[in-house]
N, C-alpha and C positions, 0 to 999 in steps of 0.2 A: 293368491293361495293362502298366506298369511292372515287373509281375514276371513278367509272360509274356518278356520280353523275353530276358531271361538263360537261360529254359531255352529259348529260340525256337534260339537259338544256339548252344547246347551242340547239340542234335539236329541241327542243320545239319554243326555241327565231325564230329559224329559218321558222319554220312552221306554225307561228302566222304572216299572214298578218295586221293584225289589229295593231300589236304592231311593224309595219315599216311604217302605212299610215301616220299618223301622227305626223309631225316632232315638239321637243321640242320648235322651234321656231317659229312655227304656233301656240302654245294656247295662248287662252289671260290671263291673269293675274286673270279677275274678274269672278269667277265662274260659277255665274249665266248666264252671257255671252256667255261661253265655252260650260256649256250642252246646253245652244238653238242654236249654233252651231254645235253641233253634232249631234242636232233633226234634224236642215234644212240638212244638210251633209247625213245623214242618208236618205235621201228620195232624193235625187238627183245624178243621173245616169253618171258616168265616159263616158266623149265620147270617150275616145280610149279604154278601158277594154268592155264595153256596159252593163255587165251585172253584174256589183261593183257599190255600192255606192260611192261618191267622199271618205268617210270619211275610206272606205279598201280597196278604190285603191291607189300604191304612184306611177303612172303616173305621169307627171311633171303635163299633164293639168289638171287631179285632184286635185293637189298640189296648182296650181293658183283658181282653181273654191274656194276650201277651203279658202284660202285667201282672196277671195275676197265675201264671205259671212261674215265672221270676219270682215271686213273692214265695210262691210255695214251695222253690227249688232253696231257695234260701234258709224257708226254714226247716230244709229239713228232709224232704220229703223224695222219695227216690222219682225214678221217672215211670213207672205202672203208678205209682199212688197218685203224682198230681193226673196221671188221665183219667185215671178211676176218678179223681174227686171232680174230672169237669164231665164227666158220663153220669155222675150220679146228678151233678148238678143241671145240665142240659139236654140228656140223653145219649145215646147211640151215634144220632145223626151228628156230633161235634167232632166223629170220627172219619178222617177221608176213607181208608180203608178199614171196612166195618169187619169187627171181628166173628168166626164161625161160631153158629148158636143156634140153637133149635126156630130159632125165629127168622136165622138169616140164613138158612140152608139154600133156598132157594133162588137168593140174592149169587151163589158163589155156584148153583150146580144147574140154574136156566143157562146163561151162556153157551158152556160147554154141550149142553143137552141140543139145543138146537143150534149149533153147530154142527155136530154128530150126524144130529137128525134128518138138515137142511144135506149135507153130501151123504147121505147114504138116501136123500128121494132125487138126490143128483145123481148119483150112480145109478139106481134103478131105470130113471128117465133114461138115460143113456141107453142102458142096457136094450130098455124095449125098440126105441126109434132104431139101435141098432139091427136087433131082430127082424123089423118092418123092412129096412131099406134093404135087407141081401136080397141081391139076383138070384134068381134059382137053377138060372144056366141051363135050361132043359134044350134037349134037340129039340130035332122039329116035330119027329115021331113022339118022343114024351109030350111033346104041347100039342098036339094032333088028338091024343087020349085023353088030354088034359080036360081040353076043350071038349071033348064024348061025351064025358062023365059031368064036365057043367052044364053044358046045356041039353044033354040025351037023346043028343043027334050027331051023325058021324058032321065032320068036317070036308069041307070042299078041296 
C-alpha cells in the first residue's frame, strides 16, 4: 500500500488542472492582491480553451491575460477597471458571464423564453390527449341514440 501511495498522488497532481494554471512566478507576493486576482481570473474567459477561466487554463495566452491583470492590479487599478480595460481590449466575449446590454438581451431572455414556452406546449399537449382519452360512460340507450344520429339508422 505504501507504494501505491506516491503514484496515488502523482495521478491526482496530474488530474488537477488548477494546480498547473498558475505558475509560482505569476503570484504577487501581497495577498490581498492575489485573491482579487483570482476573482477577476476567475470570470474571464481563456480565448484559445473558450470555455476555462484564464485562472484553469495554462494556455500561454491565458498565462499573459493573467499577467497582465496582476500588473494592472498592481498598478493601481480597481477590479471594474482592469475588466473594462480587457473588454475594451478583446471584447465582450473575454467575459464568462456576459454582461446585460441592448446587444445581449437575448443571450439572458431566450432561455428562460423557451423554457416558458416548451412547458406551457407541455401543458397544452397534456391537456388535449387528456380531453381525447375520457370515457364518456354512456349507457346503452345513450349509445343506441348515439349511434341513430351517426349513422341515421336505428340500431339492432
Amino acid at each position: 500500500m505504501t507504494r501505491l501511495r506516491p503514484l496515488i498522488l502523482c495521478v491526482l497532481l496530474l488530474l488537477s488542472p488548477v494546480a498547473l494554471a498558475v505558475g509560482p512566478d505569476e503570484v504577487l507576493p501581497d495577498a490581498a492582491l492575489e485573491q482579487r486576482a483570482r476573482d477577476i481570473s476567475a470570470g474571464l474567459r481563456c480565448l484559445v480553451c473558450q470555455n476555462q477561466s484564464i485562472d484553469d487554463s495554462d494556455a500561454e495566452l491565458a498565462r499573459d491575460l493573467r499577467i497582465l491583470v496582476r500588473e494592472r492590479l498592481v498598478a493601481g487599478d480597481s477590479n471594474a477597471e482592469v475588466e473594462q480595460y480587457l473588454v475594451d481590449r478583446y471584447g465582450e466575449y473575454v467575459l464568462l458571464n456576459p454582461r446585460l446590454n441592448s446587444h445581449t438581451v437575448l443571450l439572458w431572455v431566450a432561455a428562460p423564453a423557451l423554457l416558458i414556452l416548451g412547458l406551457v406546449a407541455l401543458f397544452v399537449a397534456r391537456r388535449r390527449s387528456a380531453g381525447t382519452n375520457v370515457s364518456t360512460g354512456l349507457s346503452s340507450e345513450e349509445q343506441a341514440a348515439l349511434d341513430t344520429l351517426e349513422s341515421g339508422r336505428p340500431r339492432d
